[in-house]
Backbone as a chain_set.jsonl record, in Angstrom:
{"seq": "XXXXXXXXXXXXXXXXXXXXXXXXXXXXXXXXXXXXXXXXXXXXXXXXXXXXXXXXXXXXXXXXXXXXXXXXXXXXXXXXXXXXXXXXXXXXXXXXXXXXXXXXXXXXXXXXXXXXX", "coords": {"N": [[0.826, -1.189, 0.0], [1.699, 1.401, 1.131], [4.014, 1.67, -0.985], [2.66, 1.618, -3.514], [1.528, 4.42, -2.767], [3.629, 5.894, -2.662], [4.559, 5.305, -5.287], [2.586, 6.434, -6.747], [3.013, 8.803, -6.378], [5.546, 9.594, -7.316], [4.935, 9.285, -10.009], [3.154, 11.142, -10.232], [4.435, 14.089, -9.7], [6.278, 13.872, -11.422], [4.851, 14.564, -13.585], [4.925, 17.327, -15.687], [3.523, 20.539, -15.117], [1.258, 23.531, -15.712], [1.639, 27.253, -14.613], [-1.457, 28.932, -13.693], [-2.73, 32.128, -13.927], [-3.155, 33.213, -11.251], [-1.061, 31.513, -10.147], [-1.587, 29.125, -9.387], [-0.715, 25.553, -9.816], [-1.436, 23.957, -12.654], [-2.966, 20.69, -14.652], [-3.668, 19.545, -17.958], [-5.968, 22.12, -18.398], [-8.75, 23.106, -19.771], [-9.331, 25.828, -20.265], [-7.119, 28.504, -20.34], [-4.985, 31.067, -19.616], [-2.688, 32.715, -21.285], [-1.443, 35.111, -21.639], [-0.959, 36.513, -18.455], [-1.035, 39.791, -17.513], [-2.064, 41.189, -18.847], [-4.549, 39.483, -20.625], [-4.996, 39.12, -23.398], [-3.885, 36.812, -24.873], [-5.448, 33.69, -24.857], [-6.29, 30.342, -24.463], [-9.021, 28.276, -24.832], [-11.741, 25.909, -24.457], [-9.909, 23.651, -24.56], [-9.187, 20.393, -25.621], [-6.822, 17.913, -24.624], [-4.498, 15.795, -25.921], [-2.333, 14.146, -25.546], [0.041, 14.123, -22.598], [2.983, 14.635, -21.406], [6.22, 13.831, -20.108], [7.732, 15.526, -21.119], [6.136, 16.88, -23.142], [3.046, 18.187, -24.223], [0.291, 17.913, -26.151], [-2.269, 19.572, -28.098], [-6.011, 20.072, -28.975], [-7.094, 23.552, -29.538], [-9.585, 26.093, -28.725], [-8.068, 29.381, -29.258], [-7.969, 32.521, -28.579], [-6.599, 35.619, -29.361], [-5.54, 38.837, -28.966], [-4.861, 41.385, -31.193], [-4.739, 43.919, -31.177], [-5.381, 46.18, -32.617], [-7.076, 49.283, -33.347], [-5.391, 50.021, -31.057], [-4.669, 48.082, -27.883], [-6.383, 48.642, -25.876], [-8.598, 49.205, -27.56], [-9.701, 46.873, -28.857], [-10.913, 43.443, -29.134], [-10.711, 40.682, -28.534], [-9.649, 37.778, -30.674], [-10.966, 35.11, -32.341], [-9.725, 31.679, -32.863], [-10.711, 28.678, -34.153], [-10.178, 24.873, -33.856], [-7.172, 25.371, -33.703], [-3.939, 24.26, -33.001], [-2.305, 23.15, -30.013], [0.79, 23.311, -28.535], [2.869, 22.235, -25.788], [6.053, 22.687, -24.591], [9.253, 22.649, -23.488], [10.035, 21.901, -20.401], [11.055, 22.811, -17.224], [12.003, 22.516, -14.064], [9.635, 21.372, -13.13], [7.173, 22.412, -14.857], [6.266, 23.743, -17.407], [7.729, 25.681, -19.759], [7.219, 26.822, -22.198], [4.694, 27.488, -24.86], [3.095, 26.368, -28.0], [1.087, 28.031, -30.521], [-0.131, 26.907, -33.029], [-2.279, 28.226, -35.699], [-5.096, 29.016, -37.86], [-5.021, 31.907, -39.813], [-6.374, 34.238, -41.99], [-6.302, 32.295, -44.615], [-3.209, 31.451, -44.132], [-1.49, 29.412, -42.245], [-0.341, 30.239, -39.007], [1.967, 30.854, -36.176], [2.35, 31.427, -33.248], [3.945, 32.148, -30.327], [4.28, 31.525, -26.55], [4.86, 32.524, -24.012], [4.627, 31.409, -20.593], [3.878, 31.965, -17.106], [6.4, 31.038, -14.872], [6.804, 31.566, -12.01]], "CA": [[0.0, 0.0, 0.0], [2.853, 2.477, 0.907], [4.708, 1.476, -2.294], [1.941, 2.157, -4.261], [1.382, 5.579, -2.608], [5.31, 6.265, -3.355], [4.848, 5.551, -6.609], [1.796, 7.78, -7.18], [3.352, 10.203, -5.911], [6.588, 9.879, -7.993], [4.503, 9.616, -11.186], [2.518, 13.054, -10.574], [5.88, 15.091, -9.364], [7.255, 13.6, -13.123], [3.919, 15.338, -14.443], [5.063, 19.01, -15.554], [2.231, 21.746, -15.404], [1.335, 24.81, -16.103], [1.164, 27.849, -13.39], [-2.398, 29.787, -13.753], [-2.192, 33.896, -13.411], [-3.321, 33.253, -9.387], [0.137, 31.044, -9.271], [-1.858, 27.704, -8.955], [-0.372, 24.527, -10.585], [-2.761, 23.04, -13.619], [-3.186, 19.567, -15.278], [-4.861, 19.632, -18.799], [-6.104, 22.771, -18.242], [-9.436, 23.604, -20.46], [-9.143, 27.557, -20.646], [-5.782, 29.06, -19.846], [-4.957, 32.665, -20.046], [-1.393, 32.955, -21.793], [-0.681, 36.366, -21.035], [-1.96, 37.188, -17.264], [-1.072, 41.14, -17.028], [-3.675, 41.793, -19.905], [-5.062, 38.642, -20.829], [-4.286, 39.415, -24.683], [-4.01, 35.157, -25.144], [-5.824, 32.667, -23.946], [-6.909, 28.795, -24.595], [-10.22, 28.083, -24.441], [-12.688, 24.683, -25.027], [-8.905, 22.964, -24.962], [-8.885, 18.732, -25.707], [-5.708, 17.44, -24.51], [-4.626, 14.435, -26.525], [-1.147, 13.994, -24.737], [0.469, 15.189, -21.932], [4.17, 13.526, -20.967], [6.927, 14.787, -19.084], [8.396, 16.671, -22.119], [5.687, 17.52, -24.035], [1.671, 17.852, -24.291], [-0.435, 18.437, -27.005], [-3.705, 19.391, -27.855], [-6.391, 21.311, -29.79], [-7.559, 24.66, -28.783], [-10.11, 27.759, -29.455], [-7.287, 30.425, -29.475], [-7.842, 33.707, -28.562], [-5.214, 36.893, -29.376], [-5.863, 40.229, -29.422], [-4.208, 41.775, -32.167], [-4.208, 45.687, -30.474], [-5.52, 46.999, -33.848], [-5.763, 50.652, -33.323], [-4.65, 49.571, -30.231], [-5.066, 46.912, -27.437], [-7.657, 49.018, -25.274], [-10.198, 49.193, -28.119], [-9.973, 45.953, -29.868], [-11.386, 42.345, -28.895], [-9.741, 39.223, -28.247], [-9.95, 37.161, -32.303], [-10.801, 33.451, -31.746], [-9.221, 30.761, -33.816], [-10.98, 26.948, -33.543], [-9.267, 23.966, -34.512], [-5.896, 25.786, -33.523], [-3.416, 23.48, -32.304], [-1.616, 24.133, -28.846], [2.058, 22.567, -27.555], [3.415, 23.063, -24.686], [7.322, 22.298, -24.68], [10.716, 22.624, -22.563], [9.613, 21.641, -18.886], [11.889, 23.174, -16.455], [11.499, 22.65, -12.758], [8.384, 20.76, -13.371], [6.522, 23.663, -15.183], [6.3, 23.703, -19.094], [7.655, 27.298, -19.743], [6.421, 27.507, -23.833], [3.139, 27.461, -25.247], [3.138, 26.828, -28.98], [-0.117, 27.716, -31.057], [-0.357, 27.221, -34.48], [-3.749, 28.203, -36.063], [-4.994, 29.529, -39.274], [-5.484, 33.287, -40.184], [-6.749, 34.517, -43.588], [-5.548, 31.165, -45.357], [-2.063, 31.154, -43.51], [-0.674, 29.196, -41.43], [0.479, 31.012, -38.258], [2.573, 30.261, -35.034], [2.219, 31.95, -31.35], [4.91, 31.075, -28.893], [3.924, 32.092, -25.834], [5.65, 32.139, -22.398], [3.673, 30.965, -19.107], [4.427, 32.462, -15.757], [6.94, 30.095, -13.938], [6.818, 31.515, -10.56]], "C": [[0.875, 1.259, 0.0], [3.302, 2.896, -0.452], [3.784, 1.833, -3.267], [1.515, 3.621, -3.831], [2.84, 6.509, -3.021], [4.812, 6.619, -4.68], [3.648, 6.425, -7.742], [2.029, 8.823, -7.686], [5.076, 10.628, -6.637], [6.144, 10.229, -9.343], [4.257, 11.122, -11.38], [3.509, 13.497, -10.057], [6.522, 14.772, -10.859], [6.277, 14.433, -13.941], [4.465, 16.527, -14.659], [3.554, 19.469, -15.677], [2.386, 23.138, -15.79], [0.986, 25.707, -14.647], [-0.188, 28.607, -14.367], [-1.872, 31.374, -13.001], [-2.383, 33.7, -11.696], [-1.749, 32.23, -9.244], [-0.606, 29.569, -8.836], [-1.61, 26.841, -10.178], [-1.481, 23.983, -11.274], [-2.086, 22.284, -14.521], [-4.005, 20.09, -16.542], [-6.022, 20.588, -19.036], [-7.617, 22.936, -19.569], [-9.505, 24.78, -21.056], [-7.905, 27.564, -20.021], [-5.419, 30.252, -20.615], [-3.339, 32.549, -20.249], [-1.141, 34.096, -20.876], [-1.493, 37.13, -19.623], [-2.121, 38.811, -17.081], [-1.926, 41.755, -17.778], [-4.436, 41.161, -20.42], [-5.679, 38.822, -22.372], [-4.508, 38.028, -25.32], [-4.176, 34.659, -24.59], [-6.236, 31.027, -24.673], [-7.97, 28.75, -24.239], [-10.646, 26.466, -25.375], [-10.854, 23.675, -25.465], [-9.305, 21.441, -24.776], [-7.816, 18.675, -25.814], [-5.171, 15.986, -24.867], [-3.184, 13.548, -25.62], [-0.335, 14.683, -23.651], [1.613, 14.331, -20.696], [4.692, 14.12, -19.92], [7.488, 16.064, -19.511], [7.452, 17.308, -23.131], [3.802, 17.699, -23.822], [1.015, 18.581, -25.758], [-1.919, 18.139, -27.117], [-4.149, 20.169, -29.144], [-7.581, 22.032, -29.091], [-8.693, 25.23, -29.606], [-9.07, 28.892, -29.157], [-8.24, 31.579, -29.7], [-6.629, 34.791, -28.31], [-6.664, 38.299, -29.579], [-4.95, 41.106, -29.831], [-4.237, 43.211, -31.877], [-4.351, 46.356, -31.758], [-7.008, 47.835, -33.54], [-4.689, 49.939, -32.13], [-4.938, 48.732, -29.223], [-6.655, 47.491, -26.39], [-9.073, 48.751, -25.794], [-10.252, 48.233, -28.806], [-10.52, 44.679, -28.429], [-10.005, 41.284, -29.465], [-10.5, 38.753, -30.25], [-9.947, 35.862, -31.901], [-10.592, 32.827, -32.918], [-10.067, 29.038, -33.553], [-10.123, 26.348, -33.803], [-7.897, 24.348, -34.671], [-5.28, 24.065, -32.61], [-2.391, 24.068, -31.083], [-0.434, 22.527, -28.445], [2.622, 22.748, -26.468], [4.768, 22.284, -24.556], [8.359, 22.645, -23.75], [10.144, 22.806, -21.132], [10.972, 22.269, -18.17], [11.313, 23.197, -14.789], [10.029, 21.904, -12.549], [7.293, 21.524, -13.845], [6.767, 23.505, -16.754], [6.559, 25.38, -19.078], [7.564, 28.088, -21.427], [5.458, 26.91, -24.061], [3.336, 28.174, -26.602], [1.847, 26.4, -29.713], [-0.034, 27.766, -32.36], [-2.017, 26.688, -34.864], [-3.442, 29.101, -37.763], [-5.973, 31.325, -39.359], [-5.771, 33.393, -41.814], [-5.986, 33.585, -44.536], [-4.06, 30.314, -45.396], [-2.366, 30.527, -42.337], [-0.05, 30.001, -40.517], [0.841, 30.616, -37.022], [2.356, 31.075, -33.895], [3.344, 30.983, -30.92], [4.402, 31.997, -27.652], [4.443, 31.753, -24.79], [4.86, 32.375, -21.055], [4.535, 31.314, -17.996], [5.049, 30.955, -15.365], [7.512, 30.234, -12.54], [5.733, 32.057, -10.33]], "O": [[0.84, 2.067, -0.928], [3.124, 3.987, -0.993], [4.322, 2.583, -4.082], [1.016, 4.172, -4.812], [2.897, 7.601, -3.587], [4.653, 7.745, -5.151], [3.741, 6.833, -8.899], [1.705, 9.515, -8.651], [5.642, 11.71, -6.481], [6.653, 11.179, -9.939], [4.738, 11.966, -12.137], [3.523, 12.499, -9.337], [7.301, 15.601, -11.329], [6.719, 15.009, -14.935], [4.593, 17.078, -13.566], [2.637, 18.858, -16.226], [3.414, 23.734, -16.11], [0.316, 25.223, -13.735], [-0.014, 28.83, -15.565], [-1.104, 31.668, -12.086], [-1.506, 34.197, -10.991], [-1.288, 32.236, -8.103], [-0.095, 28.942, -7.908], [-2.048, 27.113, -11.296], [-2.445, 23.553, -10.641], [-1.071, 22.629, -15.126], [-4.895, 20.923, -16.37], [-6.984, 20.203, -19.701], [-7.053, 22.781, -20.652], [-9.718, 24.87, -22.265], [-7.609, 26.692, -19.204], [-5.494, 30.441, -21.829], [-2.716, 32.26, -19.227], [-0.752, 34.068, -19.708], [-2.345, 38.017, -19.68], [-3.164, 39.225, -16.575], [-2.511, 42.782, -17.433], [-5.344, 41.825, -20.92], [-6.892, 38.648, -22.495], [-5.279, 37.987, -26.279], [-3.5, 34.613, -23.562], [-6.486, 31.176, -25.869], [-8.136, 29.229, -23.118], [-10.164, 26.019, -26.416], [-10.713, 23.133, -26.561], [-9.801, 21.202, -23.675], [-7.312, 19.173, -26.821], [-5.425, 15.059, -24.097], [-3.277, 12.401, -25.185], [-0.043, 15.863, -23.845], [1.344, 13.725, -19.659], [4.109, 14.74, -19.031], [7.699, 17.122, -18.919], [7.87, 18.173, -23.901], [3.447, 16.973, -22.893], [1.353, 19.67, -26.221], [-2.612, 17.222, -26.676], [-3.448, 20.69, -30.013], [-8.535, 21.604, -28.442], [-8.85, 25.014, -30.808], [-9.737, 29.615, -28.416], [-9.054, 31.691, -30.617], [-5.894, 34.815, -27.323], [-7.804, 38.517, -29.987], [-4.214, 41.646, -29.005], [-3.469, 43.783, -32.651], [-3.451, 47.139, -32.063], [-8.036, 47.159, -33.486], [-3.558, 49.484, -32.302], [-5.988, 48.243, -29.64], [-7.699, 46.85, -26.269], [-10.113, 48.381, -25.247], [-11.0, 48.471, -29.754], [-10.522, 44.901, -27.218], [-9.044, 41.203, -30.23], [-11.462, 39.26, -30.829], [-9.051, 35.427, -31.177], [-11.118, 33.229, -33.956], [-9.737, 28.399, -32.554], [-9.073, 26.937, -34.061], [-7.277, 23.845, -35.608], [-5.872, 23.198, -31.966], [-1.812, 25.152, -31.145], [-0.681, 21.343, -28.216], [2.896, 23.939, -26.321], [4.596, 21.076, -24.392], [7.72, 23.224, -22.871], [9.804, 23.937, -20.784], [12.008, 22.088, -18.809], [10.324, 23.837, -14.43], [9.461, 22.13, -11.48], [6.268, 21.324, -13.193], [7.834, 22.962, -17.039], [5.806, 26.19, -18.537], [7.732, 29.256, -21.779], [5.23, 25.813, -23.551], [3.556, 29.361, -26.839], [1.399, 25.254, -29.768], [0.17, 28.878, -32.847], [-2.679, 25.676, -34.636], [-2.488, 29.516, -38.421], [-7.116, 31.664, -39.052], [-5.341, 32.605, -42.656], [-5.079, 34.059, -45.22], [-3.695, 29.321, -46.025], [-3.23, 30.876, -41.534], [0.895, 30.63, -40.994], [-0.015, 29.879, -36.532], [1.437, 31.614, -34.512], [3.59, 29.783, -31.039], [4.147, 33.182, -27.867], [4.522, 30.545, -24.563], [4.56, 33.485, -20.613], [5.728, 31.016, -17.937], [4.405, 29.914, -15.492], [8.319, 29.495, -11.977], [5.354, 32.213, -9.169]]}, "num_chains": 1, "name": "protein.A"}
């Protein structure tokens, strides 16, 4: 019984996560706000198909807000069927977030960097 609580508990500490803007550790996260100081990018309606020690992937609704005049007066732009990565774990924390979705017939990438303290 121990041994199996050990090894629980070694598995999820091998899990990386993501921090949320409040600074709380998240699993598989459904919505997740990229950028917390203006909330500019976010994840929304996310399905997580994988999610290792080094990598997770999924697919998102992507929202940016493209600050066109500027970021006060515009709206967040939602993307569906965007795809979202999350890559290089450090400290047990994934510290990139890569979205590639489609704009006016392109192909386009987001990297995005997640609070890691």
């Amino acid at each position: 019984m121990i041994a199996l609580a050990l090894l629980a508990l070694s598995l999820h500490a091998s899990t990386p996560r993501l921090l949320d803007c409040a600074g709380k550790p998240v699993v598989r996260p459904a919505s997740f706000v990229i950028a917390c100081a203006d909330a500019n990018t976010e994840l929304t309606r996310t399905r997580w198909t994988t999610w290792t020690a080094s990598t997770a992937t999924g697919t998102t609704r992507f929202g940016i807000n493209f600050c066109k005049p500027y970021c006060a007066a515009s709206k967040l732009s939602y993307f569906p069927r965007a795809r979202v990565r999350l890559v290089a774990p450090k400290h047990g924390l994934f510290t990139r977030i890569v979205v590639t979705y489609v704009l006016h017939g392109k192909t386009k990438t987001f990297v995005g960097y997640p609070r890691t303290r």
